[in-house]
N, C-alpha and C positions, 0 to 999 in steps of 0.2 A: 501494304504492311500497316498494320493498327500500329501507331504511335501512344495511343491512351494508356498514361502512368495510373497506377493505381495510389489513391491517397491515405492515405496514414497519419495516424494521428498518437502520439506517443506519450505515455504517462509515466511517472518516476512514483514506487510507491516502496516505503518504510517499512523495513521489519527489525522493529529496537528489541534488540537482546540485552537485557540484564538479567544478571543472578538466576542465571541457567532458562529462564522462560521470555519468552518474547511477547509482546502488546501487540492485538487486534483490536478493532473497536467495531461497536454494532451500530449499522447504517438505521437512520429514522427518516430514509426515502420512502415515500406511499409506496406500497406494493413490493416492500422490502424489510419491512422494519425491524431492526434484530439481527439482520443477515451479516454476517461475519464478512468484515473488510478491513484492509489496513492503510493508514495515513498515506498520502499521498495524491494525486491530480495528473491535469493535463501541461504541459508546455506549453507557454505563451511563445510569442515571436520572438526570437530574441534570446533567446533563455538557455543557457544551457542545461544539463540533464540536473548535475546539485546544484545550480541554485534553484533549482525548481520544488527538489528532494526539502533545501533548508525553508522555501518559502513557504510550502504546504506543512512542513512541521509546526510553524507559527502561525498559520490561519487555522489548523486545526486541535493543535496541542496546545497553544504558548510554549511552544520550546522552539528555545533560540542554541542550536546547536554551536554558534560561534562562543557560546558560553558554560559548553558542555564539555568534558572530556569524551572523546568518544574516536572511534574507528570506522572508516567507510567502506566496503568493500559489496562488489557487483554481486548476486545471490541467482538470480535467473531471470529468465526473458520469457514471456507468456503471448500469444499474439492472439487475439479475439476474431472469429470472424463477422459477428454481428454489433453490430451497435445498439444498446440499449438505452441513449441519451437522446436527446429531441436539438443535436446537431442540425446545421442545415445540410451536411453531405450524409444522407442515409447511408451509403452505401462502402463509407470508411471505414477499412481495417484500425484495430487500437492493438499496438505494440505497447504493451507493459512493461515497464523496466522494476525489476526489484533489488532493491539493496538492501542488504546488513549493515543495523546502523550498532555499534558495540559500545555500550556505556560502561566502564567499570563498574562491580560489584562492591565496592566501598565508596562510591558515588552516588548520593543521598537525591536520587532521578525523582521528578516532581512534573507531572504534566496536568490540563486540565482541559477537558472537550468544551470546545469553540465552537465547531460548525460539524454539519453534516451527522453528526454522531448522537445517537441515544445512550450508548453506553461502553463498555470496553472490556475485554477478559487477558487478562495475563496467561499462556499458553503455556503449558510444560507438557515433559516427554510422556503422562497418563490419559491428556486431555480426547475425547473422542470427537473427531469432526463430526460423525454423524448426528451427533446430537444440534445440532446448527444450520442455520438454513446459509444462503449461498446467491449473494446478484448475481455472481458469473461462476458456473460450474467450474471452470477451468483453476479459480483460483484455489478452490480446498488441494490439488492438486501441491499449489504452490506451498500451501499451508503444510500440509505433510511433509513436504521436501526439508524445508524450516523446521522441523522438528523432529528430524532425525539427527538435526544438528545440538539435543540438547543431549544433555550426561543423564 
């Protein structure tokens, strides 16, 4: 009997709704640049899922959600079977965790890109994925899901 676990590696990523549209931002990784992704990272040791969620919001937005009015709730769960990062386990599954982060519409929401990001689109219910390119196919999936939740 094979005992061999398979390893996993688990990400928390951000989808901020305000005032009916939610924020993605476009990756300025080589051989991606532009490609539609939203805030969020890997779990460190130690970590639970939101502090992960609130510490990737400040390395990549400056937003400090302990200073934010805002709602958290689970949104979906995306599981990758490839790895497209230069890991040293090639061969690790990445489970995505996405949340709905919810700022009120009379909350004067101010972010500014930190890392990772060339630039950012505010998403509403006319916006077309296909016009966008994509690091991980699976995620325009997630995107659409996300946008059926707007009015």
């Amino acid at each position: 009997m094979d005992n061999t676990f398979q390893t996993f590696h688990i990400t928390t990523k951000a989808l901020i709704f305000h005032k009916n549209k939610f924020l993605l931002t476009k990756s300025n990784s080589e051989g991606f640049v532009g490609a539609l992704e939203c805030p969020g990272g890997r779990v460190n040791e130690k970590e639970n899922l939101e502090d992960v969620l609130f510490r990737e919001l400040r390395e990549e937005l400056n937003v400090d959600l302990k200073n934010i009015p805002h709602s958290i709730e689970l949104f979906d769960i995306n599981q990758r079977d490839e790895v497209s990062y230069d890991w040293e386990d090639k061969f690790t599954q990445i489970i995505e965790i996405y949340y709905k982060v919810f700022v009120p519409d009379d909350f004067d929401f101010k972010f500014e890109l930190l890392q990772e990001a060339s630039g950012f689109i505010w998403i509403d219910k006319n916006t077309n994925f296909d016009d966008f390119s994509y690091r991980v196919m699976s995620r325009k999936e997630v995107y659409k899901k996300a946008q059926k939740n707007l009015i």
